[in-house]
FIZA-859196 format. One record per residue (C-alpha): x, y, z; residue in one letter; residue number from 0. Coordinates in nm, 4 decimals. Layout:
% residues N
X, Y, Z, a, NUM
...
***
This chain:
% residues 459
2.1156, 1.3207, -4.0457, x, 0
1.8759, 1.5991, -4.0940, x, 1
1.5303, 1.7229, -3.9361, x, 2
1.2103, 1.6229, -4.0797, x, 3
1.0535, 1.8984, -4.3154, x, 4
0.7868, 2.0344, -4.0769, x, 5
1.0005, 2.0957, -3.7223, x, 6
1.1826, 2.3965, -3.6159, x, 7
1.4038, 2.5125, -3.3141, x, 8
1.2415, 2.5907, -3.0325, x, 9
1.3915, 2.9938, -3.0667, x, 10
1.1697, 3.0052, -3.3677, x, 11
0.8760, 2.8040, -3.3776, x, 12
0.6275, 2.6501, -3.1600, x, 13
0.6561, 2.5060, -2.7826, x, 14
0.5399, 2.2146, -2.6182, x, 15
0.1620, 2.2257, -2.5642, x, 16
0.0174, 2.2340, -2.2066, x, 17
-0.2561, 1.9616, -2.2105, x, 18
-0.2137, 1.7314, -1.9285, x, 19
-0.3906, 1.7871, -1.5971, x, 20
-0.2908, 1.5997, -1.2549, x, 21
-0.4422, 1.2321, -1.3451, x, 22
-0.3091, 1.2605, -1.6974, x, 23
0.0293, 1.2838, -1.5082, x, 24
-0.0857, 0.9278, -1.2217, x, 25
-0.2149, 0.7302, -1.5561, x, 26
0.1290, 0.7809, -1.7385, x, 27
0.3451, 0.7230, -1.4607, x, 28
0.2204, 0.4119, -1.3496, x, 29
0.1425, 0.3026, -1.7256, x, 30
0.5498, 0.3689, -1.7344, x, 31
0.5913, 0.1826, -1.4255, x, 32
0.3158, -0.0758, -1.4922, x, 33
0.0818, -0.2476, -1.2287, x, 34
0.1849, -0.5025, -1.3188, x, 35
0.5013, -0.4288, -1.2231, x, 36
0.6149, -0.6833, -0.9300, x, 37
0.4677, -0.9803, -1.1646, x, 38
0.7424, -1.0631, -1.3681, x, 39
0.9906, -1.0183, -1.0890, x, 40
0.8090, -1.2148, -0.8359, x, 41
0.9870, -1.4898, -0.8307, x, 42
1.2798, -1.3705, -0.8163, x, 43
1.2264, -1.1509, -0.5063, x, 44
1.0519, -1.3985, -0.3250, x, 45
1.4183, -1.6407, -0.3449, x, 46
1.6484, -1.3246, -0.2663, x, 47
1.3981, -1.2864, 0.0730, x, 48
1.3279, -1.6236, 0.1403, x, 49
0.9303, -1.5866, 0.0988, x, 50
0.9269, -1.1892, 0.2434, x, 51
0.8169, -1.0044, -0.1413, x, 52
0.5799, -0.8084, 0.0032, x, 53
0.7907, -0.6977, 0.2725, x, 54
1.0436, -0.5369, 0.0174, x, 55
0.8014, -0.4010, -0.1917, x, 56
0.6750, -0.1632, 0.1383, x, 57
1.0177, -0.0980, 0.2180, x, 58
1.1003, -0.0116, -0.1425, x, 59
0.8041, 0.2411, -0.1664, x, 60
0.8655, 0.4426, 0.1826, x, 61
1.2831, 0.4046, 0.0293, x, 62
1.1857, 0.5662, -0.3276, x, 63
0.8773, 0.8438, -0.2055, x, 64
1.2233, 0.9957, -0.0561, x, 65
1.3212, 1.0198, -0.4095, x, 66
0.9596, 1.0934, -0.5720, x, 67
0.9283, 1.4164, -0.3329, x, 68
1.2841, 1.5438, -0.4342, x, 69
1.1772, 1.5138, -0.8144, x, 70
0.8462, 1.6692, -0.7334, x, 71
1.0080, 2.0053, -0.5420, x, 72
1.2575, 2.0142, -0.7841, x, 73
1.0207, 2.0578, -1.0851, x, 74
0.8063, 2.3419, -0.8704, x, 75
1.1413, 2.5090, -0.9094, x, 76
1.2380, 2.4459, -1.2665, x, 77
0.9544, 2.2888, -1.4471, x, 78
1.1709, 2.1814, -1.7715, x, 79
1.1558, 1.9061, -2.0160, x, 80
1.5177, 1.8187, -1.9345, x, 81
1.4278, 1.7374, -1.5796, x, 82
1.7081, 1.5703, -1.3421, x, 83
1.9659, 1.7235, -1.6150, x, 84
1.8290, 2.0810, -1.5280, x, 85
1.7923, 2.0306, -1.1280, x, 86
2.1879, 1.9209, -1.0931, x, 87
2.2743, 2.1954, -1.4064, x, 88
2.1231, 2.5004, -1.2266, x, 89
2.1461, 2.3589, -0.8512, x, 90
2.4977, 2.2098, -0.8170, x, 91
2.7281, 2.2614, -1.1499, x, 92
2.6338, 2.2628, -1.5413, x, 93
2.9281, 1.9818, -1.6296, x, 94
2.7725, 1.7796, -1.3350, x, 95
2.3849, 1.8586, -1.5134, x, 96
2.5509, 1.7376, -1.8228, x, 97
2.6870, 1.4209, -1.6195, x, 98
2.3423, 1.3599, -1.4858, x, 99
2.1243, 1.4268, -1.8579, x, 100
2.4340, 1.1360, -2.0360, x, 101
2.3382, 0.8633, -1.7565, x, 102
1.9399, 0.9988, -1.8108, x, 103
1.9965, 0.9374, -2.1620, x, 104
2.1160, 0.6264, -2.1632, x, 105
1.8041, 0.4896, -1.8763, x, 106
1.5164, 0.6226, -2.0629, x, 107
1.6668, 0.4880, -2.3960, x, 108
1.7479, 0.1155, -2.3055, x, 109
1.3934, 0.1018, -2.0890, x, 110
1.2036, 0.0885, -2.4451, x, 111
1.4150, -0.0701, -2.5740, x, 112
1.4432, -0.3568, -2.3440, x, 113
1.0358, -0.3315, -2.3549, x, 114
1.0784, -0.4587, -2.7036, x, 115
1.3264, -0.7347, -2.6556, x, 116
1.0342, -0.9102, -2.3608, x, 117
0.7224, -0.8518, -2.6052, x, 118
0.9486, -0.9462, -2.8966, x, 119
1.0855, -1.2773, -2.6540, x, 120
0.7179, -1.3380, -2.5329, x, 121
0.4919, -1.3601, -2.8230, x, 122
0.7765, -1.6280, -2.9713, x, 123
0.7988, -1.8207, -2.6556, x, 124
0.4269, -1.8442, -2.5498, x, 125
0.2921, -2.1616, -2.6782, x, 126
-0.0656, -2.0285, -2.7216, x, 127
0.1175, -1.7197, -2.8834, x, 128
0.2886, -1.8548, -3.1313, x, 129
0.0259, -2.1334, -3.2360, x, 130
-0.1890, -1.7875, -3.2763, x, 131
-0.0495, -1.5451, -3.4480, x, 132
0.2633, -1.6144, -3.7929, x, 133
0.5699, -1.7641, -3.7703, x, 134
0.7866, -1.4508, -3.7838, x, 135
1.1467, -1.4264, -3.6570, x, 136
1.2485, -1.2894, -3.3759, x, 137
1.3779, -0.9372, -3.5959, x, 138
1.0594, -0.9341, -3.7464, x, 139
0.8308, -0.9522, -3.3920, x, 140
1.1315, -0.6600, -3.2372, x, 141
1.0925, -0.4290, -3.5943, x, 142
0.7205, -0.4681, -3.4513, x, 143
0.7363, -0.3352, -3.1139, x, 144
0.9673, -0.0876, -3.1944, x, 145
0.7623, 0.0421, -3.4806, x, 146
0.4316, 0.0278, -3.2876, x, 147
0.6123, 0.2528, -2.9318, x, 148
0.7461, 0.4849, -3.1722, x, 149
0.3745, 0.5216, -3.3937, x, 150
0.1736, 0.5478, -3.0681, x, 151
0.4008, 0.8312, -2.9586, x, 152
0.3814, 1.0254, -3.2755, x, 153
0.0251, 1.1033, -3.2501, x, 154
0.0465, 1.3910, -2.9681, x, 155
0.0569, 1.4111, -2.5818, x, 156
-0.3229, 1.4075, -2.5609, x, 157
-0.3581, 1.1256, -2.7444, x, 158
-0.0728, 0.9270, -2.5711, x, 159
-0.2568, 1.0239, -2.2775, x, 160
-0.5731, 0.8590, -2.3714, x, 161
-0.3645, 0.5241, -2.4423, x, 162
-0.2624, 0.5345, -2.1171, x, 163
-0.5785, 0.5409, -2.0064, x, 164
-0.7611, 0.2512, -2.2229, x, 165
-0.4309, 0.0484, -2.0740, x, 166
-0.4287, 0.1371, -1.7847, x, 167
-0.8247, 0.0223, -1.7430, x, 168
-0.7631, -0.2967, -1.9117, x, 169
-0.5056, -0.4287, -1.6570, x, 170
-0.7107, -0.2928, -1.4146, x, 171
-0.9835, -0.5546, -1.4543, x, 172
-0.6959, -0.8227, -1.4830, x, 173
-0.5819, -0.7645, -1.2100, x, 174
-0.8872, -0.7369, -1.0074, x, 175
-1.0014, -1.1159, -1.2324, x, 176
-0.6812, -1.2522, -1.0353, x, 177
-0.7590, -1.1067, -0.6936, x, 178
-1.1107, -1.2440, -0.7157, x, 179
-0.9920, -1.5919, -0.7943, x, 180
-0.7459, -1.6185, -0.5504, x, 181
-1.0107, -1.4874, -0.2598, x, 182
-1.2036, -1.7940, -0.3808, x, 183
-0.9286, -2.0082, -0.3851, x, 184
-0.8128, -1.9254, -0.0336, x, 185
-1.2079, -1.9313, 0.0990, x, 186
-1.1989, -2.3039, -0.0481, x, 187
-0.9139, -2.3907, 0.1795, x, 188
-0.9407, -2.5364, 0.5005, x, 189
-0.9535, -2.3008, 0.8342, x, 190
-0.5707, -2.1616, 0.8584, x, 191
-0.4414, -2.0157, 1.1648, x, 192
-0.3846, -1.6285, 1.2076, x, 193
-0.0457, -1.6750, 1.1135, x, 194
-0.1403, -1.7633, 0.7489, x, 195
-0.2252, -1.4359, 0.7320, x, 196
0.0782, -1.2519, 0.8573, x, 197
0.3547, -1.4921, 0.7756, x, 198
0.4208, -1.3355, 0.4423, x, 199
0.5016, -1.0062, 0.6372, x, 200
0.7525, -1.1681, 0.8514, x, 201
0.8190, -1.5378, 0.8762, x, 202
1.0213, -1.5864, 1.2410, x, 203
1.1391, -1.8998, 1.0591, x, 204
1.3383, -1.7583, 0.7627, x, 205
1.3420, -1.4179, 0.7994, x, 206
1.6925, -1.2427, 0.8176, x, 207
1.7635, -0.8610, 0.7891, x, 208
2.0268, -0.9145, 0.5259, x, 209
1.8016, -1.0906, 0.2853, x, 210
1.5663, -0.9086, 0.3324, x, 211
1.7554, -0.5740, 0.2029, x, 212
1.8827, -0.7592, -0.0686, x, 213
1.5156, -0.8827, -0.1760, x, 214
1.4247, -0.4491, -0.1244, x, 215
1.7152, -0.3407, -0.3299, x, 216
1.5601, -0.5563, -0.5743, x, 217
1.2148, -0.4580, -0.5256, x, 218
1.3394, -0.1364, -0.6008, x, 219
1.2521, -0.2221, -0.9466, x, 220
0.8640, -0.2119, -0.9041, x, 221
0.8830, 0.1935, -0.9181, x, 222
1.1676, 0.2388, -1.2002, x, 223
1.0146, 0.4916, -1.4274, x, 224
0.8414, 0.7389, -1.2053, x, 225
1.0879, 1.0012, -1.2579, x, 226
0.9623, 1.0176, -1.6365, x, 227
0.6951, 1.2000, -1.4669, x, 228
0.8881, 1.5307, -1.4615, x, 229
1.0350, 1.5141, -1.8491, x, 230
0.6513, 1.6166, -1.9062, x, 231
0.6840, 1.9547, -1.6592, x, 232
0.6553, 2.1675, -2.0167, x, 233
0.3351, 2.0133, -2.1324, x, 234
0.1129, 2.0193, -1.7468, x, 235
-0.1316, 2.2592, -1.6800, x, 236
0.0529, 2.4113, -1.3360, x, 237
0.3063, 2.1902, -1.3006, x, 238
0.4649, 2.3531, -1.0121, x, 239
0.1913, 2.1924, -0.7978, x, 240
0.0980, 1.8671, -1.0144, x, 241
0.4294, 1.7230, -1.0599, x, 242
0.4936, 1.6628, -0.7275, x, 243
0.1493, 1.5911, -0.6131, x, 244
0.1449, 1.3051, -0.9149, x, 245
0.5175, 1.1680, -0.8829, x, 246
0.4362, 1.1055, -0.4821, x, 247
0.0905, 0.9396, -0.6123, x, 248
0.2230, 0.7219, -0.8817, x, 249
0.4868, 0.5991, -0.5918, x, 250
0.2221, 0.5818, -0.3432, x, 251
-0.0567, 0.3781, -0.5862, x, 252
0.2070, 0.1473, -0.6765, x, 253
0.3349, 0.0640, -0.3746, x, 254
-0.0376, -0.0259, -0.2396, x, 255
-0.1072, -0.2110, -0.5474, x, 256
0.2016, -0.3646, -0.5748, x, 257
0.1626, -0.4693, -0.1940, x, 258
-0.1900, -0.6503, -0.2846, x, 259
-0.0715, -0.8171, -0.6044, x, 260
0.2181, -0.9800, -0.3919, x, 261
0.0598, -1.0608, -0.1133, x, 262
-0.1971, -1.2539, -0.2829, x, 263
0.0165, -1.4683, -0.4881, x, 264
0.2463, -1.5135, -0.1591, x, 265
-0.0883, -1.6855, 0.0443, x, 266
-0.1338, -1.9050, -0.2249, x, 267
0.2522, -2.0002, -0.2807, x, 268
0.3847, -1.9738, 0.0120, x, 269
0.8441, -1.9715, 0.0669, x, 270
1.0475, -2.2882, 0.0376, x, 271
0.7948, -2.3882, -0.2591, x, 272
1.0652, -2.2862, -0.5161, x, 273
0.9530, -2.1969, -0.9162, x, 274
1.2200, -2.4858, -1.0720, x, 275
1.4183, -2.3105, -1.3056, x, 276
1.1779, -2.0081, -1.4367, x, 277
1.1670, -1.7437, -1.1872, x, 278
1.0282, -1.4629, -1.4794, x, 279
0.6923, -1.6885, -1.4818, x, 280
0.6263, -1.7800, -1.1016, x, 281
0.3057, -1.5275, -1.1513, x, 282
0.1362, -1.7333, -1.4272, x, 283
0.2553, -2.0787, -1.2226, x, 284
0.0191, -1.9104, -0.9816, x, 285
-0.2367, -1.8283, -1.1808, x, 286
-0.1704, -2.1993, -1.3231, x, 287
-0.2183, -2.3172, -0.9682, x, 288
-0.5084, -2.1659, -0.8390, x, 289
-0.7737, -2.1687, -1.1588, x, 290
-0.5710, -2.3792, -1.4268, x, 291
-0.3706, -2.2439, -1.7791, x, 292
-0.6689, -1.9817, -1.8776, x, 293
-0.5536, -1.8269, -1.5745, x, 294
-0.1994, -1.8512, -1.6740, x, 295
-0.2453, -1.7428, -1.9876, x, 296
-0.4392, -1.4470, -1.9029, x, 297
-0.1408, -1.3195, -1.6477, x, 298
0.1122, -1.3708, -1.9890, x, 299
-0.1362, -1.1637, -2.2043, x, 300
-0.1341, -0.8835, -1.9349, x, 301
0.2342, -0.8788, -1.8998, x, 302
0.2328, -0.8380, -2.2652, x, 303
0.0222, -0.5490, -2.2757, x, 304
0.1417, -0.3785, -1.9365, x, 305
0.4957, -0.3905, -2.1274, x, 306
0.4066, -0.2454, -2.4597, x, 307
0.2580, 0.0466, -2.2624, x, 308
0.5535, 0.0934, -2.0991, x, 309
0.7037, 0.0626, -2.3664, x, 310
0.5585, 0.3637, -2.4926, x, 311
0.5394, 0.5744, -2.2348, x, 312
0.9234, 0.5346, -2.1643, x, 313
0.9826, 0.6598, -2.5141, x, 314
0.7610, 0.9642, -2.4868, x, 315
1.0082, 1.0489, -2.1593, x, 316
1.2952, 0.9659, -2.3536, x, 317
1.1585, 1.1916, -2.6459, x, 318
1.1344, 1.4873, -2.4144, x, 319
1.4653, 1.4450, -2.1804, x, 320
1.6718, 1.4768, -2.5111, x, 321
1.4581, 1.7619, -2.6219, x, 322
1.5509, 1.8983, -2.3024, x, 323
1.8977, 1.8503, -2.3710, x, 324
1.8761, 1.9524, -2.7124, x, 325
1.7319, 2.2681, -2.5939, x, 326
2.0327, 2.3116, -2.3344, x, 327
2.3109, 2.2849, -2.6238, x, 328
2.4128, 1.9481, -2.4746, x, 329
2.3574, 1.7879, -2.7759, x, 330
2.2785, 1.9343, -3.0968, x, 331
2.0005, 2.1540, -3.0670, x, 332
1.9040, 2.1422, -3.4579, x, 333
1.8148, 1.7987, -3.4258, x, 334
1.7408, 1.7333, -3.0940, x, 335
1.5752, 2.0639, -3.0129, x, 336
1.3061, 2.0794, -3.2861, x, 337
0.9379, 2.0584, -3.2420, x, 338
0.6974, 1.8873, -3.4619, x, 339
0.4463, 2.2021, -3.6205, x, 340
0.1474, 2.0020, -3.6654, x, 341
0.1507, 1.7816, -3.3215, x, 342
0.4136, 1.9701, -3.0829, x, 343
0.5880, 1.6752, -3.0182, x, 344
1.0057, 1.6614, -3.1049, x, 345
0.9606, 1.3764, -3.3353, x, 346
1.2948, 1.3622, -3.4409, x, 347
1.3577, 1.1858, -3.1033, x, 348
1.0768, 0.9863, -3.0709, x, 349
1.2036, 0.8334, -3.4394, x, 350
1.5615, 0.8181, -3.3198, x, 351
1.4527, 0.6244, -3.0105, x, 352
1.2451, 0.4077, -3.2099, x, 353
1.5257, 0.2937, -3.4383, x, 354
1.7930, 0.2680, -3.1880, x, 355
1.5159, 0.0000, -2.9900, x, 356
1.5134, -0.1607, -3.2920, x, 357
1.8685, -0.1810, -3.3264, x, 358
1.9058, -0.2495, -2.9432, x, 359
1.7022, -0.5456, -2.9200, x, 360
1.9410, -0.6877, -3.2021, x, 361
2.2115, -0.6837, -3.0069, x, 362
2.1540, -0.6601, -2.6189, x, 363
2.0016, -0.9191, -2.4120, x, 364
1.7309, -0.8251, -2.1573, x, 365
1.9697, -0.9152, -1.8487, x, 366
2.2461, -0.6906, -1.9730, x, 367
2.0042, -0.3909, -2.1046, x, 368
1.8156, -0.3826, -1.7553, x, 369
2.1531, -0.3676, -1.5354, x, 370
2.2291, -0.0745, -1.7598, x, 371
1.8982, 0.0988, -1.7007, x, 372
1.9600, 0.0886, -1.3371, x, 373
2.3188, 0.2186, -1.4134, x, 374
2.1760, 0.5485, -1.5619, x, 375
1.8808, 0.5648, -1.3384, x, 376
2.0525, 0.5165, -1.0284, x, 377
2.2577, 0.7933, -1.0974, x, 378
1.9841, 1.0483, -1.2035, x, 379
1.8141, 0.9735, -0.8667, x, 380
2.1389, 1.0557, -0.6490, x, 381
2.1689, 1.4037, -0.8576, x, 382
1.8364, 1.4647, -0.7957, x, 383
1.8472, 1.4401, -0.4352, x, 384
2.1822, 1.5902, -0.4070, x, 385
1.9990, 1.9035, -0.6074, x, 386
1.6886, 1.9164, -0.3403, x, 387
1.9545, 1.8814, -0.0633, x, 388
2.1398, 2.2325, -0.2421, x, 389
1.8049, 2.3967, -0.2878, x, 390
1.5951, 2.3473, -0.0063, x, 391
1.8513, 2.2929, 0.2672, x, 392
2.2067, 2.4714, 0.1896, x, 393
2.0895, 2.7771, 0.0003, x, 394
1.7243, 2.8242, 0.1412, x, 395
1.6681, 3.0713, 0.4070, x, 396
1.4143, 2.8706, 0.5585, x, 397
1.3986, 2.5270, 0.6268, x, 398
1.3268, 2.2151, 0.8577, x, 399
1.4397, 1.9250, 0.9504, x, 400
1.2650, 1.7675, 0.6228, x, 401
1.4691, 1.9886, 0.3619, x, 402
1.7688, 1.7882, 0.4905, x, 403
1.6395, 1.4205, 0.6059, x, 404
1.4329, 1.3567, 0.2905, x, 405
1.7027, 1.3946, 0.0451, x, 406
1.9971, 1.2435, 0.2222, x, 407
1.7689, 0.9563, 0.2956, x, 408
1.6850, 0.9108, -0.0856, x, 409
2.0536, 0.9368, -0.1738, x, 410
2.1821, 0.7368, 0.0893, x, 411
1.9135, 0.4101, -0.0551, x, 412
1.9928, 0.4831, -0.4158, x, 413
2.3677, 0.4842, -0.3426, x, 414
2.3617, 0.1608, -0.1452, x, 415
2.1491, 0.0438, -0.4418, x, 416
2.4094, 0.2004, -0.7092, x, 417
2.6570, 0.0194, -0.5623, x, 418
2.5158, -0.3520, -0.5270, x, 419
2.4919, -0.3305, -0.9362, x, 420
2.6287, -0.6182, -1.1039, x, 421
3.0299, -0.6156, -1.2535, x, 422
2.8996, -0.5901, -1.6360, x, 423
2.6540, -0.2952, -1.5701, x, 424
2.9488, -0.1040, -1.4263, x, 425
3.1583, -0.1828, -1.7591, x, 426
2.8776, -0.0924, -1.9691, x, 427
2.7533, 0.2130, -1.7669, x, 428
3.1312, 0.3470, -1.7117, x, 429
3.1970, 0.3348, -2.1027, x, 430
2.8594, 0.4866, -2.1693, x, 431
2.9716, 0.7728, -1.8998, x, 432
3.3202, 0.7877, -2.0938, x, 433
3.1554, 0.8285, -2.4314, x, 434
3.0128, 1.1182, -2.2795, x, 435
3.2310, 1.3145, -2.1538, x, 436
3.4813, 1.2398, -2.4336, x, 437
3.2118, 1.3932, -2.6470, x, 438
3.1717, 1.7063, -2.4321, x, 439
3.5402, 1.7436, -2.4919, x, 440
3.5582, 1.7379, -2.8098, x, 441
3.2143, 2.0212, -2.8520, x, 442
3.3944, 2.2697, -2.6110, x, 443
3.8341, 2.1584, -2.6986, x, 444
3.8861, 2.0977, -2.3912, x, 445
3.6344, 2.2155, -2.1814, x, 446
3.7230, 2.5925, -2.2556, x, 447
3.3700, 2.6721, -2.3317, x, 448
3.0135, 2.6455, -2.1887, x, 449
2.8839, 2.2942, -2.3160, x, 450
2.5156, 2.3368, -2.1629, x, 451
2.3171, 2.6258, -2.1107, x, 452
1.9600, 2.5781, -1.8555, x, 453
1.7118, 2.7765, -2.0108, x, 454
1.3724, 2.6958, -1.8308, x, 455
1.0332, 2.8640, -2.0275, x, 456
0.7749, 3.0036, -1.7630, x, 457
0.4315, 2.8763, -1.7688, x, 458
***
């Protein structure tokens, strides 16, 4: 496979361009993220804790800001495309920065592509949907999505920027529709005690520590993608300042929205209610519940649109972590290195991606692809916090008690969350991680020669 006419190595022709200022930086992370996020998880959480969701979303967010800060520091340091692959590289060992960019690769390219298996799954399933739009198969609907991330992404930064805006907006007012019905819906009820209030904090009836990790570990899932924050260090204006500040505020927003959006939907649906046999829609059986199926129909829509924008923005991250790696030599930098002339994009990614979502969603199912994600991500996050624990605590001259509790307390929650992973995302992830390191092997015989090499450009 060769590159497209109009790109050249990075050596040679032209850089990433430095367009994105701090809010740029909030918009795409929690496009990535969505906020929407806890919606179509919901249900789910709010069986695992017996009714405490919003409980495990807080927890979640003070868990992964330990994380968020460690990315954010790290980038100050080495503000790179390649991200967690150059922190453990540089920090800790190059085969172990290697390690960490194969399990990166394989999270930011099965998060698009499992973004194309729901939209492809939810415009066929909906019944207003599908009465709506042609009856095309399900190949034809996942050729769609795939084609429509990887278009949105060719256009430039700035203009992926600006999506991320419009989408961001749109959900907004969503969102806020929901809210305002369920205030009126809860005003319309009559007088509840001050425990209606505070029982979906902590119910004294069916609240137990254990499930109540177990429903956090889950929750965990509300802030997956805010590390694609730092694959865009190379294209920030001063990202050794706005890459932190915007990975702790994308966590931070989140978490408070997050909080809200679960909280209302726990007042009106209180635990022990149960969502039969279709967890993945207990937000639109609220919606359903409170103001009838416009209501429910409207949460689907969003879900639809929150997803194709993440979507999209976790294919621009994937784009730049393997030009990152391209860059570094860990995979081969004539391909995967190049830079698009006329938008300064590496396109030849952002296609490759593209077709291998295509391609995915063919094959995988959503369960299986999103144990996998965690797989890869889970292990990026424990680098990451292993490499602000080497800079900032072992090798600095100065430090405080923060340079060593932050990142052991990040690695210590993604580890007991690394470890709760399901039997086939260990299979999957393991042979991924074999794949690997079979094909470092083979580029260096052996291991006799430098695989990866951690060029950073200054600003």
């Amino acid at each position: 496979m060769s590159t497209v006419p109009d790109t050249t190595t990075p050596d040679t022709g032209p850089r990433l361009k430095r367009a994105l200022g701090l809010w740029d930086l909030v918009l795409y992370g929690i496009i990535v993220i969505q906020p929407t996020a806890p919606m179509p998880i919901f249900g789910v959480i709010m069986d695992k804790a017996h009714g405490h969701a919003v409980t495990t979303i807080m927890l979640a967010m003070v868990a992964m800001l330990f994380t968020a800060i460690s990315y954010g520091r790290m980038a100050a340091v080495y503000p790179s495309a390649g991200s967690a692959f150059t922190y453990v590289g540089r920090e800790i060992h190059p085969a172990l920065g290697y390690v960490t960019g194969w399990s990166m690769a394989m999270d930011y390219m099965i998060n698009p592509l499992i973004c194309t298996i729901w939209c492809s799954q939810a415009v066929i399933q909906d019944p207003l949907l599908s009465k709506a739009l042609p009856a095309i198969p399900y190949w034809g609907w996942a050729a769609f999505f795939a084609l429509l991330f990887t278009g949105l992404n060719l256009r430039g930064i700035k203009s992926s920027a600006r999506t991320n805006s419009v989408l961001a907006a749109g959900m907004g007012v969503v969102i806020v529709i929901f809210l305002l019905v369920v205030i009126r819906y809860i005003f319309g009820l009559p007088a509840q005690a001050a425990s209606f209030y505070t029982r979906p904090f902590y119910d004294p009836h069916t609240f137990t520590a254990h499930r109540v990790l177990t429903g956090t570990s889950l929750a965990a899932l509300t802030y997956m993608g805010f590390d694609g924050i730092s694959t865009l260090s190379e294209e920030v204006r001063d990202p050794r300042k706005n890459i932190l500040r915007a990975t702790v505020l994308t966590c931070v927003v989140t978490g408070v929205l997050a909080s809200i959006e679960v909280y209302a939907a726990q007042l009106v649906w209180p635990a022990g209610r149960g969502f039969g046999d279709q967890p993945e829609t207990a937000y639109a059986q609220v919606g359903n519940l409170i103001s009838g199926p416009w209501l429910a129909t409207l949460v689907n829509l969003t879900l639809l649109i929150a997803t194709i924008g993440s979507g999209m923005g976790s294919q621009l991250g994937a784009g730049r972590l393997l030009y990152g790696m391209g860059r570094g030599n860990a995979l081969p930098k004539k391909f995967f290195g190049a830079i698009s002339r006329r938008t300064n994009i590496p396109r030849n990614n952002i296609l490759l991606v593209g077709g291998l979502c295509f391609l995915g969603a063919m094959t995988l199912t959503y369960d299986l692809g999103a144990q996998m994600l965690n797989f890869g991500a889970f292990i990026a996050f424990m680098g990451v916090n292993a490499a602000a624990f080497t800079r900032y605590w072992l090798r600095a001259e100065r430090r405080g008690w923060t340079d060593f509790a932050s990142p052991v307390a990040g690695f210590v929650f993604c580890l007991i969350i690394f470890l709760s992973l399901q039997p086939p995302a260990k299979i999957w992830g393991a042979t991924w991680m074999g794949l690997g390191i079979l094909y470092g092997a083979i580029r260096t015989k052996g291991f006799r020669s430098a695989l990866v090499s951690f060029d950073v450009p200054t600003e």
